[in-house]
C-alpha positions as CSV (number, residue, x, y, z in Angstrom):
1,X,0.0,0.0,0.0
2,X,1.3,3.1,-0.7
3,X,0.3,6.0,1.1
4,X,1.3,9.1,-1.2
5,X,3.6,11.4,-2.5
6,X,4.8,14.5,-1.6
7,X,6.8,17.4,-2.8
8,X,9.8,18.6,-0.3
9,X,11.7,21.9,-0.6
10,X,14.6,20.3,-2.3
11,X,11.8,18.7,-4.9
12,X,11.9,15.0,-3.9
13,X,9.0,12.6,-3.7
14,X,8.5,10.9,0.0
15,X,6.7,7.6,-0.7
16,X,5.5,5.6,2.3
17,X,5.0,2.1,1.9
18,X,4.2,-0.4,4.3
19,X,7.4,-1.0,5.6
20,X,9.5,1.5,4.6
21,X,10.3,5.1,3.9
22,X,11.3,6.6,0.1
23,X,12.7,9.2,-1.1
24,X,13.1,9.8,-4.6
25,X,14.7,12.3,-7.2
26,X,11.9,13.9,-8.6
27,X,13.5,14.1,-12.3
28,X,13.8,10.7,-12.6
29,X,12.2,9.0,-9.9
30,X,15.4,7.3,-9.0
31,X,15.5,5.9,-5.7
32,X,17.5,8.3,-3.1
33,X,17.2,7.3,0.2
34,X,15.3,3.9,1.3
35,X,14.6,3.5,5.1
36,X,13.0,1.2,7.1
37,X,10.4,2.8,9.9
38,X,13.0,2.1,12.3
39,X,15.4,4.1,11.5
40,X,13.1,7.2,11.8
41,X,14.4,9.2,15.1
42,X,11.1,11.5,15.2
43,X,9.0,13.8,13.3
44,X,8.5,17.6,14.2
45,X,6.5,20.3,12.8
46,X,6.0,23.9,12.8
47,X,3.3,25.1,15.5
48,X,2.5,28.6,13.8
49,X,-0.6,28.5,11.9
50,X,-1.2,27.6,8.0
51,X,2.4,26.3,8.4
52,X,2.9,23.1,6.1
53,X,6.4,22.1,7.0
54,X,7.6,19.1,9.3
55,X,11.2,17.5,9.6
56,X,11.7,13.9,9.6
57,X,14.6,12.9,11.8
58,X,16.4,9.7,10.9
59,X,18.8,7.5,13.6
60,X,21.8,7.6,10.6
61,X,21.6,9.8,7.8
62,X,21.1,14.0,7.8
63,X,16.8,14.8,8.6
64,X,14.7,15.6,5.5
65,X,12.4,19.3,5.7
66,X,9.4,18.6,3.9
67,X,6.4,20.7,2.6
68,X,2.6,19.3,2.5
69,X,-0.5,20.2,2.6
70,X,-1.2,16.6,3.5
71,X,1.0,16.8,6.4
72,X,-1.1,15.8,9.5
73,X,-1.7,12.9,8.0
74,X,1.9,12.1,6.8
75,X,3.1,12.8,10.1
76,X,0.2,10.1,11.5
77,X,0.9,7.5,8.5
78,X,4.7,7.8,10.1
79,X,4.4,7.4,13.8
80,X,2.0,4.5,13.0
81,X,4.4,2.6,11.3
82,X,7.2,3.1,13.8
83,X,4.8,2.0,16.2
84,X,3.6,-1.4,14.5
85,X,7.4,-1.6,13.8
86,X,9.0,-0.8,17.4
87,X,6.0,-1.5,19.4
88,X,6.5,1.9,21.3
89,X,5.4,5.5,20.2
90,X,7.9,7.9,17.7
């Protein structure tokens, strides 16, 4: 199942799948980054309103700013996962 895509500032596509994370080139759609839900270290967002951003944090690579209009349910699609994945919240 995949849950969408979504533009980022640096224009990537985030793809969520079942058990992973994508990010790819958005020229090409060549594969970038590929993460398991595991390796996510948390999500944040900007609290002032209208704002679209959030940041994903990852355990071993550089965190990825992203735009959305979509993103409280990104960000909910995300912490899911971790949690069927870890069995404890992101």
């Amino acid at each position: 199942m995949t849950a969408g895509s979504w533009f980022s500032k640096k224009n990537r596509i985030l793809k969520l799948t079942d058990d992973r994370i994508m990010i790819l080139n958005i020229k090409d759609e060549q594969l970038k980054y590929n993460n398991k839900y595991e390796d996510c270290f948390g999500v944040t967002k900007c609290l002032r309103i209208g704002a679209r951003n959030f940041i994903v944090h990852f355990k071993t690579r550089g965190d990825e700013e992203w735009l959305s209009d979509k993103r409280e349910e990104i960000i909910k699609a995300i912490s899911e996962k971790y949690k069927i994945a870890e069995n404890k919240m992101l």
